[in-house]
C-alpha positions, 0 to 999 in steps of 0.5 A: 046973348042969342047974337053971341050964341049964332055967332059961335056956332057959325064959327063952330061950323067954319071950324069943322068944314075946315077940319073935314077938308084937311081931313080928307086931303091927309087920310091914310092910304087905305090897305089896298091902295098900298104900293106892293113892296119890291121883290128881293134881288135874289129873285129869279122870275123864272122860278115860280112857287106853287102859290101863285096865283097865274100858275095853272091849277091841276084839273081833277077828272070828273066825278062818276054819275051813279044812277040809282 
């Protein structure tokens, strides 16, 4: 009985190595990994939205020190 139990659980253990390796070579892409999707044909590239994020930012004038 115990070389039957020693025998499944090294069997078990087989089994799930394999599991973990197959695994880890089919994981799904994580979100960031992603490939961004192509831009729209329509596109201009010299016309940039206010929201991109290499457009230059308006600067705001310091504030006043008040001494008190």
């Amino acid at each position: 009985v115990a070389l039957y139990e020693a025998l499944k659980a090294s069997m078990d253990r087989a089994n799930m190595d394999e599991f973990l390796a197959k695994k880890g070579k089919s994981r799904k892409r994580c979100h960031n990994d992603q490939d961004h999707p192509p831009p729209p044909p329509d596109l201009d590239p010299s016309k940039k939205r206010r929201h991109d994020f290499d457009a230059p930012r308006p600067t705001q004038p310091p504030r006043p020190q008040f001494s008190a």
